[in-house]
Chimera marker file (.cmm) of the C-alpha trace (Angstrom):
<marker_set name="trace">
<marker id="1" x="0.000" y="0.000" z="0.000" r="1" g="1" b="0" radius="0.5"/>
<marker id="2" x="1.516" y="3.277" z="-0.857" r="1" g="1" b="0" radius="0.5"/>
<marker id="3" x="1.921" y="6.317" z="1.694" r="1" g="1" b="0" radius="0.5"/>
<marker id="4" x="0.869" y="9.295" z="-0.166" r="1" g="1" b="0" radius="0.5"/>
<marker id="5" x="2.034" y="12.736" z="-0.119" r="1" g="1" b="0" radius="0.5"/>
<marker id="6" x="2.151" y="16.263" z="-0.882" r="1" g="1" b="0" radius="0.5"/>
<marker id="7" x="4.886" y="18.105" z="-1.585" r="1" g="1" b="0" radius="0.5"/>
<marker id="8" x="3.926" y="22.244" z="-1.387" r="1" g="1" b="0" radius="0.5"/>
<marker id="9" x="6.051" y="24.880" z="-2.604" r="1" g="1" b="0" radius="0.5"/>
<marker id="10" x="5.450" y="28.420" z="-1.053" r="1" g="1" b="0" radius="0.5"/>
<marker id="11" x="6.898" y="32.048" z="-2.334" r="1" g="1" b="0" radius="0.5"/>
<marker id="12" x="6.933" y="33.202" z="1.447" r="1" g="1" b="0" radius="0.5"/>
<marker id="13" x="5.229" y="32.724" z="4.974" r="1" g="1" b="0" radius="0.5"/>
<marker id="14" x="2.078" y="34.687" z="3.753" r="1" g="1" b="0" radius="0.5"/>
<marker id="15" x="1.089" y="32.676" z="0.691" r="1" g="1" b="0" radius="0.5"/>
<marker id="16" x="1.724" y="29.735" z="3.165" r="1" g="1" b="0" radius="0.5"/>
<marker id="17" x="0.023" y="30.967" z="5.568" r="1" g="1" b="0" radius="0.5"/>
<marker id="18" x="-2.903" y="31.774" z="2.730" r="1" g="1" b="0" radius="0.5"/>
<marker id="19" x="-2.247" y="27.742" z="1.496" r="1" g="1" b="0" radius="0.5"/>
<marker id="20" x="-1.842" y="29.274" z="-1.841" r="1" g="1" b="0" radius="0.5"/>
<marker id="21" x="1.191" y="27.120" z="-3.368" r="1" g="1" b="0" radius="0.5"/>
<marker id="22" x="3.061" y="28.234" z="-6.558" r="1" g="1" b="0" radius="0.5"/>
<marker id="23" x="3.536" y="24.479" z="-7.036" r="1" g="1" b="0" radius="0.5"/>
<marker id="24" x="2.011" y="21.059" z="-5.518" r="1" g="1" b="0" radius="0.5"/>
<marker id="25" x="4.001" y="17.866" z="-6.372" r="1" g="1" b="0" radius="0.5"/>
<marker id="26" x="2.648" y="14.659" z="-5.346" r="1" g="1" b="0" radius="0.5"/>
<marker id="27" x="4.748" y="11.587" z="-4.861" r="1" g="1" b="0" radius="0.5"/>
<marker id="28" x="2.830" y="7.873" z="-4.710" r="1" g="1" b="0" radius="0.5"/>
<marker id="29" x="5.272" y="6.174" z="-2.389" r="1" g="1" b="0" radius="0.5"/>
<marker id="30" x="7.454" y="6.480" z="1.249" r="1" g="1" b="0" radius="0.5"/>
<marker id="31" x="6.249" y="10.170" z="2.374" r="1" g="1" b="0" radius="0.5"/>
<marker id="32" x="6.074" y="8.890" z="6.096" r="1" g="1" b="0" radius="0.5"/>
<marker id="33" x="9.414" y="10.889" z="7.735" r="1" g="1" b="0" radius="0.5"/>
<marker id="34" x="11.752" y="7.968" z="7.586" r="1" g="1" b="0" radius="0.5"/>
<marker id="35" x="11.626" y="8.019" z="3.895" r="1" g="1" b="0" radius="0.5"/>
<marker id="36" x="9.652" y="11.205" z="2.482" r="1" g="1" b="0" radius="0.5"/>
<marker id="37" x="11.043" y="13.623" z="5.414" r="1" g="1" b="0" radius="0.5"/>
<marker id="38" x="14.329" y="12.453" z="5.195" r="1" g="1" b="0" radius="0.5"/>
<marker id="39" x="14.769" y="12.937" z="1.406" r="1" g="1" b="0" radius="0.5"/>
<marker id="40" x="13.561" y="16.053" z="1.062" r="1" g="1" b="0" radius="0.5"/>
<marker id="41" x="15.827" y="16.849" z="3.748" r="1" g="1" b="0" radius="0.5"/>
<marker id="42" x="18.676" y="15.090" z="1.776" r="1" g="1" b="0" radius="0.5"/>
<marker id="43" x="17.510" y="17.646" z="-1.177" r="1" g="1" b="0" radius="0.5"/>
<marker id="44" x="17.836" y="20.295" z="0.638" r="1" g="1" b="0" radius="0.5"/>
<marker id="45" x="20.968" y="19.947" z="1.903" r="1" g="1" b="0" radius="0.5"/>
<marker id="46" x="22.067" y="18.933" z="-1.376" r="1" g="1" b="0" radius="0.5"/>
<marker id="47" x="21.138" y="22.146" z="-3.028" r="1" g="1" b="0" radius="0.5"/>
<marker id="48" x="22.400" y="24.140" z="0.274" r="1" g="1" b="0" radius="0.5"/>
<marker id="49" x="25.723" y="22.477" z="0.303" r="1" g="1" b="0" radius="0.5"/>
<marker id="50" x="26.210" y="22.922" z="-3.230" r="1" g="1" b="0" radius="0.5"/>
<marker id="51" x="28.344" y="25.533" z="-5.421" r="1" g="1" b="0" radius="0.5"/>
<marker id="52" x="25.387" y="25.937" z="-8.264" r="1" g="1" b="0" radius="0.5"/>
<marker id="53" x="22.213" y="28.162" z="-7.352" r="1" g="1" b="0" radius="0.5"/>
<marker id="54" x="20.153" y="26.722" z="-5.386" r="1" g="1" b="0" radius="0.5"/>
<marker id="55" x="17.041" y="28.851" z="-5.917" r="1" g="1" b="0" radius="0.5"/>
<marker id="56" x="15.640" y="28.320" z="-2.758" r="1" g="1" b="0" radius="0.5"/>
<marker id="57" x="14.254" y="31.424" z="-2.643" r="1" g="1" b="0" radius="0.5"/>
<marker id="58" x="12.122" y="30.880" z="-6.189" r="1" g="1" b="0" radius="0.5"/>
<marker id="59" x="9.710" y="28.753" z="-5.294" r="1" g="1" b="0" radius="0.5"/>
<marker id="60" x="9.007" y="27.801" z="-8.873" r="1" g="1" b="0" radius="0.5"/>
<marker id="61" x="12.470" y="26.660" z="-9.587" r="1" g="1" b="0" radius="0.5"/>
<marker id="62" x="13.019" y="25.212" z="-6.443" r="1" g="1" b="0" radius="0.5"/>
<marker id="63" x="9.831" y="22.297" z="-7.318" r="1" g="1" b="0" radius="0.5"/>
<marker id="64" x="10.884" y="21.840" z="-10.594" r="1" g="1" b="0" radius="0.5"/>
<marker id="65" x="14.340" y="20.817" z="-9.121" r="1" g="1" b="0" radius="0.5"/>
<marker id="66" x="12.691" y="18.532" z="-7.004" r="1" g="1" b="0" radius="0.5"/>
<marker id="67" x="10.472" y="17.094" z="-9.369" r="1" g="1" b="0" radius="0.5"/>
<marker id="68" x="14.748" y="15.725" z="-11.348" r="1" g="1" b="0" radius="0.5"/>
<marker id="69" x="15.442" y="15.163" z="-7.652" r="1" g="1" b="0" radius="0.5"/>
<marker id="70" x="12.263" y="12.091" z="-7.576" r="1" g="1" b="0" radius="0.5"/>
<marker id="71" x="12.544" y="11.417" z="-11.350" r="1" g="1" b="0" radius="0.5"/>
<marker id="72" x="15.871" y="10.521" z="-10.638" r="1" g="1" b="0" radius="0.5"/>
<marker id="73" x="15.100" y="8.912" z="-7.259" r="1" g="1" b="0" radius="0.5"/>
<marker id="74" x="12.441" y="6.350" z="-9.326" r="1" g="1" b="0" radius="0.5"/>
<marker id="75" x="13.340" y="5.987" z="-12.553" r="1" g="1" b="0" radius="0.5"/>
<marker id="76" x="15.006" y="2.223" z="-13.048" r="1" g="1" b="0" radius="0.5"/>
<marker id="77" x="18.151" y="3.491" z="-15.397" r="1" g="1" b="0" radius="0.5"/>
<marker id="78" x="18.301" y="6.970" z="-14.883" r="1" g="1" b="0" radius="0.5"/>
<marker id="79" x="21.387" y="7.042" z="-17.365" r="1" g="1" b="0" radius="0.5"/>
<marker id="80" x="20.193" y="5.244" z="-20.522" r="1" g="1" b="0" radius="0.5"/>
<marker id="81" x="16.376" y="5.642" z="-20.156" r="1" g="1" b="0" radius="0.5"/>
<marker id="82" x="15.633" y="8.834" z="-17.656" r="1" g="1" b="0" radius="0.5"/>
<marker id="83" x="12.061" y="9.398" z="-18.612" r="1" g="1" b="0" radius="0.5"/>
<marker id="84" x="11.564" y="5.788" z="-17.817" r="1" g="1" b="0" radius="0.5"/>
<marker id="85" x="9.770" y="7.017" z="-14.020" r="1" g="1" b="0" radius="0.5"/>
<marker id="86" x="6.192" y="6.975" z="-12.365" r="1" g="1" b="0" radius="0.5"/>
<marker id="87" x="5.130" y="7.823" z="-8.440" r="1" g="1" b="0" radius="0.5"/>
<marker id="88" x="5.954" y="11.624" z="-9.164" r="1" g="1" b="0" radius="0.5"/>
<marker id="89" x="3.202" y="14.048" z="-10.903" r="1" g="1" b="0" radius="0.5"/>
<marker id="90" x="2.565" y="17.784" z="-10.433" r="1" g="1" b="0" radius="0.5"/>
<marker id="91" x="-0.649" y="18.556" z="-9.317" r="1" g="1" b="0" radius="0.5"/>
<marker id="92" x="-3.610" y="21.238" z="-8.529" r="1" g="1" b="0" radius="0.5"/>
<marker id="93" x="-3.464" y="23.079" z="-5.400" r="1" g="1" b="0" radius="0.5"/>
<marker id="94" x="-6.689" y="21.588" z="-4.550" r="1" g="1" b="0" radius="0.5"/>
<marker id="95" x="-6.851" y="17.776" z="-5.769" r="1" g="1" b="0" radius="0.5"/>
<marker id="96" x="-7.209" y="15.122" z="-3.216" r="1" g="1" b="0" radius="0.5"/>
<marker id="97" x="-4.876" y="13.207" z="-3.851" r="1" g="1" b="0" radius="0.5"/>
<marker id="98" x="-5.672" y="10.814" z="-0.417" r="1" g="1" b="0" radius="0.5"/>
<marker id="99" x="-2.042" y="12.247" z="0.984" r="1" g="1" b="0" radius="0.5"/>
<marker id="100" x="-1.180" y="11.025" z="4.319" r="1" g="1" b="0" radius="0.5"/>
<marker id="101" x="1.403" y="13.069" z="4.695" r="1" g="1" b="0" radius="0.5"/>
<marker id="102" x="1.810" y="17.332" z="3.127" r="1" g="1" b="0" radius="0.5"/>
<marker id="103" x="5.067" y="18.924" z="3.473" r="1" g="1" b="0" radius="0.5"/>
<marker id="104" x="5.049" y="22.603" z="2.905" r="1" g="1" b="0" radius="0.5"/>
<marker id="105" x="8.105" y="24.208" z="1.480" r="1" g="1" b="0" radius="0.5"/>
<marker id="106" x="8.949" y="27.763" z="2.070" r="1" g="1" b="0" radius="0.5"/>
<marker id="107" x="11.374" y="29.943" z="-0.151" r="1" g="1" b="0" radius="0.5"/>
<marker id="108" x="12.095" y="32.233" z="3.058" r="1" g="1" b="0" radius="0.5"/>
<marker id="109" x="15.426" y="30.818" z="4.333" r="1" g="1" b="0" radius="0.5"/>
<marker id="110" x="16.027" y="30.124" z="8.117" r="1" g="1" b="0" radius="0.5"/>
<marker id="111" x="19.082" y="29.672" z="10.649" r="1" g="1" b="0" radius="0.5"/>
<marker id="112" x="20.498" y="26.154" z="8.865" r="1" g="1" b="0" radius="0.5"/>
<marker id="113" x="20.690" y="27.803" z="5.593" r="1" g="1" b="0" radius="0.5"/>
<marker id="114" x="17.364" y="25.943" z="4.702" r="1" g="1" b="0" radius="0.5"/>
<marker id="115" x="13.789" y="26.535" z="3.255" r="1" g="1" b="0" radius="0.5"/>
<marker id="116" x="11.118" y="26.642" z="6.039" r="1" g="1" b="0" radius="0.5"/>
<marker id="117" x="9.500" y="23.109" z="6.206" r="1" g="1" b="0" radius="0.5"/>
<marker id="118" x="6.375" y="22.043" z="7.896" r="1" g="1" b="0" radius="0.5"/>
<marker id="119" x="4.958" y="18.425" z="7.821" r="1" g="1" b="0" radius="0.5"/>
<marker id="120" x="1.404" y="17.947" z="8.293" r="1" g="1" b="0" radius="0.5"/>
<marker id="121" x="0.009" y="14.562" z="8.820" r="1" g="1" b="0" radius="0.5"/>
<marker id="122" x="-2.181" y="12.751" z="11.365" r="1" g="1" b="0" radius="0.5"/>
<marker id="123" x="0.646" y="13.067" z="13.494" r="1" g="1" b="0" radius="0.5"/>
<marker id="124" x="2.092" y="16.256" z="12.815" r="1" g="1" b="0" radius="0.5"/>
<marker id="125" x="-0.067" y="19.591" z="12.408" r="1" g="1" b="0" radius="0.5"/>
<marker id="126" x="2.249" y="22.260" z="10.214" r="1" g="1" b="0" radius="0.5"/>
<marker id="127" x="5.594" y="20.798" z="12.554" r="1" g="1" b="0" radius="0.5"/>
<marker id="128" x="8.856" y="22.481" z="11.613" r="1" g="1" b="0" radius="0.5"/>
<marker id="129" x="10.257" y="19.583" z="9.670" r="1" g="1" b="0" radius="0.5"/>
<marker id="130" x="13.609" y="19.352" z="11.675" r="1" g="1" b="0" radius="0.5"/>
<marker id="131" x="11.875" y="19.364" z="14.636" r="1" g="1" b="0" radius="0.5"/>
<marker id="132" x="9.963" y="16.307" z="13.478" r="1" g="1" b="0" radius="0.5"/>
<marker id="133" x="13.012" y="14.597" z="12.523" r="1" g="1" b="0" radius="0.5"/>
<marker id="134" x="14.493" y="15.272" z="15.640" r="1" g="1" b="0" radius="0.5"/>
<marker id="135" x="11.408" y="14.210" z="17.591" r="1" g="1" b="0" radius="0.5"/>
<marker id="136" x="11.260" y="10.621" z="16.090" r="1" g="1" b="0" radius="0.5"/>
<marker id="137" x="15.261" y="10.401" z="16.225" r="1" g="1" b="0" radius="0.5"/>
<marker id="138" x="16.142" y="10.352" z="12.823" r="1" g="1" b="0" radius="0.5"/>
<marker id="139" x="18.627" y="13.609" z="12.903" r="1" g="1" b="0" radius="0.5"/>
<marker id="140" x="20.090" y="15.568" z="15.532" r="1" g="1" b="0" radius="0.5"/>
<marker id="141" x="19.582" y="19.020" z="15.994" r="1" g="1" b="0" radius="0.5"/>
<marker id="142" x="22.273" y="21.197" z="17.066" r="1" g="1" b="0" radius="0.5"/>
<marker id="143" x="21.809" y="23.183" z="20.329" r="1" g="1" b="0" radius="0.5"/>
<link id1="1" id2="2" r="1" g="1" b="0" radius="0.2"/>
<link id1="2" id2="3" r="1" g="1" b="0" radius="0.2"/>
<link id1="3" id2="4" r="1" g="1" b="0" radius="0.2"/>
<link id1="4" id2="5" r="1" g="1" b="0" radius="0.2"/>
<link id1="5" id2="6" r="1" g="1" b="0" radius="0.2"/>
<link id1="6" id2="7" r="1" g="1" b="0" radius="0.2"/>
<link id1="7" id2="8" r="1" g="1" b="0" radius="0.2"/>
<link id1="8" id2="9" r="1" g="1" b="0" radius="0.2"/>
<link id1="9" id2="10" r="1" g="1" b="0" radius="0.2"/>
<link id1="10" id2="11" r="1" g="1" b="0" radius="0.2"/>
<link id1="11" id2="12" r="1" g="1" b="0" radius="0.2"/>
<link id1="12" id2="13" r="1" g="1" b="0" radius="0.2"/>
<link id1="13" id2="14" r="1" g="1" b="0" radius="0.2"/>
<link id1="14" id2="15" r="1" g="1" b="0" radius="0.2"/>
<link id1="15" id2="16" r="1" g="1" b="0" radius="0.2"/>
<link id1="16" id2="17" r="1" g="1" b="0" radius="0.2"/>
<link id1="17" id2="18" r="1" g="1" b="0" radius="0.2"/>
<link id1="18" id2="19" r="1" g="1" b="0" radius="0.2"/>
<link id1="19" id2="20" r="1" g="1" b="0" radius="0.2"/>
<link id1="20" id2="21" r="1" g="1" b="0" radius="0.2"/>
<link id1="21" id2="22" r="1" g="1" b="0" radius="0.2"/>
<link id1="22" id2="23" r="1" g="1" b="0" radius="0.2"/>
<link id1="23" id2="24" r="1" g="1" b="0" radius="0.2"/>
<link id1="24" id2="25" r="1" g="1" b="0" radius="0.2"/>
<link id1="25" id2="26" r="1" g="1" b="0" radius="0.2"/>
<link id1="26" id2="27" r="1" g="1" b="0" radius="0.2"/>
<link id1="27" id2="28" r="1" g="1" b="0" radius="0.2"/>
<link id1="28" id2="29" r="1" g="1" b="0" radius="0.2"/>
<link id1="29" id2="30" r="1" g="1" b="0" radius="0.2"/>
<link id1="30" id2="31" r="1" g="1" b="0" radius="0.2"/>
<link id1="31" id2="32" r="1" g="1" b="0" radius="0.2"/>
<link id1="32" id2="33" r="1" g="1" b="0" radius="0.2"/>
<link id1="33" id2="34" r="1" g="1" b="0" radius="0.2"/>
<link id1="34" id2="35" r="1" g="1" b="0" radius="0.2"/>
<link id1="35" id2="36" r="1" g="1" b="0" radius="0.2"/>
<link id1="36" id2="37" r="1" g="1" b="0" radius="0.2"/>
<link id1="37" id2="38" r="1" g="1" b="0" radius="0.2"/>
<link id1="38" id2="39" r="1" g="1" b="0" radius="0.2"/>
<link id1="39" id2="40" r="1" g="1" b="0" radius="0.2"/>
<link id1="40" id2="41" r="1" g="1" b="0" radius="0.2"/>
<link id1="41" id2="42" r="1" g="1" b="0" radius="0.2"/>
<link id1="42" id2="43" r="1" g="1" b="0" radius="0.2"/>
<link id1="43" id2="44" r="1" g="1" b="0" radius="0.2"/>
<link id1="44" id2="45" r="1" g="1" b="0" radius="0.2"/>
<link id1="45" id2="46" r="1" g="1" b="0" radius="0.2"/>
<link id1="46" id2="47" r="1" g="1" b="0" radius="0.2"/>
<link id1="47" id2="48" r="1" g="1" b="0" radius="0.2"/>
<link id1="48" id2="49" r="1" g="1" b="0" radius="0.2"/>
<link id1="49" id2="50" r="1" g="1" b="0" radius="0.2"/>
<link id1="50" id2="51" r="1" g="1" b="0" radius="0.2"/>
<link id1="51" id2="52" r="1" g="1" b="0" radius="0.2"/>
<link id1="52" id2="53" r="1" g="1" b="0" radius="0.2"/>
<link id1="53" id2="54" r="1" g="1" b="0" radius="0.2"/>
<link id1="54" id2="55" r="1" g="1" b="0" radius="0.2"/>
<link id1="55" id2="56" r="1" g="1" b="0" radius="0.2"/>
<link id1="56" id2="57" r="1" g="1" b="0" radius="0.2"/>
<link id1="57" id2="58" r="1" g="1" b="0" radius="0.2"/>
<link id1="58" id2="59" r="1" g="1" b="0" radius="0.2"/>
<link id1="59" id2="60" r="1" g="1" b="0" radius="0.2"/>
<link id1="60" id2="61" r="1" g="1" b="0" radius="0.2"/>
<link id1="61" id2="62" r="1" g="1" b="0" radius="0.2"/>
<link id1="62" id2="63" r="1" g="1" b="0" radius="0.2"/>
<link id1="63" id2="64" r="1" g="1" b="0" radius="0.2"/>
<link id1="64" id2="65" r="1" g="1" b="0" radius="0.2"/>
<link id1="65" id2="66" r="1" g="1" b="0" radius="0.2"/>
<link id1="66" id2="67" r="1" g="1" b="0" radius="0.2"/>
<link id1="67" id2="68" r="1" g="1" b="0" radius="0.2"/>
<link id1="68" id2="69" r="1" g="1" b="0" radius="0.2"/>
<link id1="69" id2="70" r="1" g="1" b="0" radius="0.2"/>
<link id1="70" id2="71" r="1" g="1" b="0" radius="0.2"/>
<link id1="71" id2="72" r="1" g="1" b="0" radius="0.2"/>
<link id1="72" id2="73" r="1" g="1" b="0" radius="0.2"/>
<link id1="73" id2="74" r="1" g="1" b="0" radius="0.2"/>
<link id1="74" id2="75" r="1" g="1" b="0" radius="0.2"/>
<link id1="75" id2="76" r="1" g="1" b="0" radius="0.2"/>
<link id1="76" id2="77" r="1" g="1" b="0" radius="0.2"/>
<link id1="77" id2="78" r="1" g="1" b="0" radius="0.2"/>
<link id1="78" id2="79" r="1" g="1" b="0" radius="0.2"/>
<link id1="79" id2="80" r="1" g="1" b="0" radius="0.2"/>
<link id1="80" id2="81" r="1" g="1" b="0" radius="0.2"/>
<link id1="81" id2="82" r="1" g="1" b="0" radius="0.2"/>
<link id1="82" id2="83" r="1" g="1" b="0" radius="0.2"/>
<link id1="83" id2="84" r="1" g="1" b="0" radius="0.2"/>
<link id1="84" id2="85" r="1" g="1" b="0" radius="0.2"/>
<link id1="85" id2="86" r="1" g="1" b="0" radius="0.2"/>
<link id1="86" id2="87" r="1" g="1" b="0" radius="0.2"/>
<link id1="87" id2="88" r="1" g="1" b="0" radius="0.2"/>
<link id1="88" id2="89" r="1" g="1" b="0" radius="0.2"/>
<link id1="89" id2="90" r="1" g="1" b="0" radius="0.2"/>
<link id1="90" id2="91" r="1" g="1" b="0" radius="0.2"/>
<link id1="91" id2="92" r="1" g="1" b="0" radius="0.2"/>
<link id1="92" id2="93" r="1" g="1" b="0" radius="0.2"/>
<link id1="93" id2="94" r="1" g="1" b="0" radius="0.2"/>
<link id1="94" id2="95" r="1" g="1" b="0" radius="0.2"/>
<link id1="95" id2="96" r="1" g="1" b="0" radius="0.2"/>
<link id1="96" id2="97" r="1" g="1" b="0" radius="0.2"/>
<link id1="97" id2="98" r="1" g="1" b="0" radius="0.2"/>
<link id1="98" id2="99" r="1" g="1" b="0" radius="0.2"/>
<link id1="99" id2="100" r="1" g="1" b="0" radius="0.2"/>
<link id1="100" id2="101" r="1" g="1" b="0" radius="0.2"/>
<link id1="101" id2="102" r="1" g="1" b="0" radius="0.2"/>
<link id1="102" id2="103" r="1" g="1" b="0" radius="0.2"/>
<link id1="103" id2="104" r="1" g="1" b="0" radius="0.2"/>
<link id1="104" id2="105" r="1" g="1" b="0" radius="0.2"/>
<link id1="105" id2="106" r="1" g="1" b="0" radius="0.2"/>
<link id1="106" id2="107" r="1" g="1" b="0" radius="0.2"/>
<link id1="107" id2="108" r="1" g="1" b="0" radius="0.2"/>
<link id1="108" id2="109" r="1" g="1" b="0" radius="0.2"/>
<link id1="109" id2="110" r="1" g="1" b="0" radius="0.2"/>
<link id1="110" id2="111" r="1" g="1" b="0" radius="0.2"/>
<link id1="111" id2="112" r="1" g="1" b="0" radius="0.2"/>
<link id1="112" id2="113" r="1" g="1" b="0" radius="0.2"/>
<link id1="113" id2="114" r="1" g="1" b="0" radius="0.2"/>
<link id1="114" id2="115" r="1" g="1" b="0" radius="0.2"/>
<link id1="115" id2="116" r="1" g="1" b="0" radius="0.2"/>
<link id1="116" id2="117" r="1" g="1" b="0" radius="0.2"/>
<link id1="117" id2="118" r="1" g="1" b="0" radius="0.2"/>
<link id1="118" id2="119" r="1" g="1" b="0" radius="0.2"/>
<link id1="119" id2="120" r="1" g="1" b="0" radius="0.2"/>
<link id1="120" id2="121" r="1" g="1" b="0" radius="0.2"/>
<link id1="121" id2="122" r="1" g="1" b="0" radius="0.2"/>
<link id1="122" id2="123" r="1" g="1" b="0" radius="0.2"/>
<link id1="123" id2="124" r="1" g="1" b="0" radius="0.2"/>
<link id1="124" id2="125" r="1" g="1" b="0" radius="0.2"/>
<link id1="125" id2="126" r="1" g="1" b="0" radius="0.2"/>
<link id1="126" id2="127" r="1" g="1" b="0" radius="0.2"/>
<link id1="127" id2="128" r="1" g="1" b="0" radius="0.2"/>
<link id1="128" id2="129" r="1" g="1" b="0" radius="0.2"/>
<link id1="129" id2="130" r="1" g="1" b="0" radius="0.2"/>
<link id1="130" id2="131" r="1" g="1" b="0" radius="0.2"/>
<link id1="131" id2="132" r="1" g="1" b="0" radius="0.2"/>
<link id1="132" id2="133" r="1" g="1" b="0" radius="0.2"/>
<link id1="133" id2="134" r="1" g="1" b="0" radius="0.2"/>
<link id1="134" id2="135" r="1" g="1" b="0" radius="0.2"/>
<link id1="135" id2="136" r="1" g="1" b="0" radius="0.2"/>
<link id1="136" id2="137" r="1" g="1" b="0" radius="0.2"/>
<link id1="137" id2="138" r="1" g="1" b="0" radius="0.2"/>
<link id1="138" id2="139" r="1" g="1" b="0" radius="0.2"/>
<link id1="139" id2="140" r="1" g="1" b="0" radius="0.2"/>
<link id1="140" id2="141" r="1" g="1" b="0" radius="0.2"/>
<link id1="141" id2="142" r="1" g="1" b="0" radius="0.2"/>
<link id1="142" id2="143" r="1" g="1" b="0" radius="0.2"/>
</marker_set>
């Protein structure tokens, strides 16, 4: 059975706050933390730790990034037949998509040099996503 989710890309805290989304992506499988959390976190830090531009303030450009980021992540021979992918789609704003688990993405930096990130789930309502992480021991926060 798949874990659904949401992926919501933001321009700032007030069109977040609004839930208006320049972009939606959904992804079909893993969004639980472990897996979902925990990639997009890999992303992130990716693009953060990177010497390219990582338009994280651009919301726009940011989801199209991570839309390569999952094609790559699911496609079964990235190098000889990269279109070759499902489980990733960009969707409406307001499409059910039966997602267990919404992270919201956004382009306003914070203190680790990150996008904001908030999970929502049946667990989590709008949690910073590092604090989540942290919570269910899966990173370490510095103090």
């Amino acid at each position: 059975m798949a874990t659904r989710g949401l992926y919501k890309f933001y321009d700032n805290v007030e069109t977040f706050n609004n839930k208006k989304p320049n972009a939606v992506i959904y992804r079909h499988w893993d969004n639980y933390l472990e897996e979902g959390g925990m990639d997009l976190l890999e992303f992130l830090t990716t693009l953060r730790d990177s010497n390219f531009d990582n338009r994280f303030t651009d919301s726009s450009y940011l989801a199209s990034k991570f839309v390569v980021y999952l094609a790559r992540e699911f496609a079964d021979d990235w190098n000889n037949e990269p279109l070759d992918f499902i489980s990733v789609g960009i969707m409406p704003n307001d499409l059910d998509c039966w997602e267990e688990y919404t992270y919201h993405i956004v382009s306003e930096v914070d203190n680790s040099g990150l996008p904001k990130v908030y999970v929502s789930s049946d667990e989590y309502d709008e949690e910073y996503l590092l604090t989540a992480l942290a919570n269910e021991d899966l990173i370490q926060v510095k103090q």
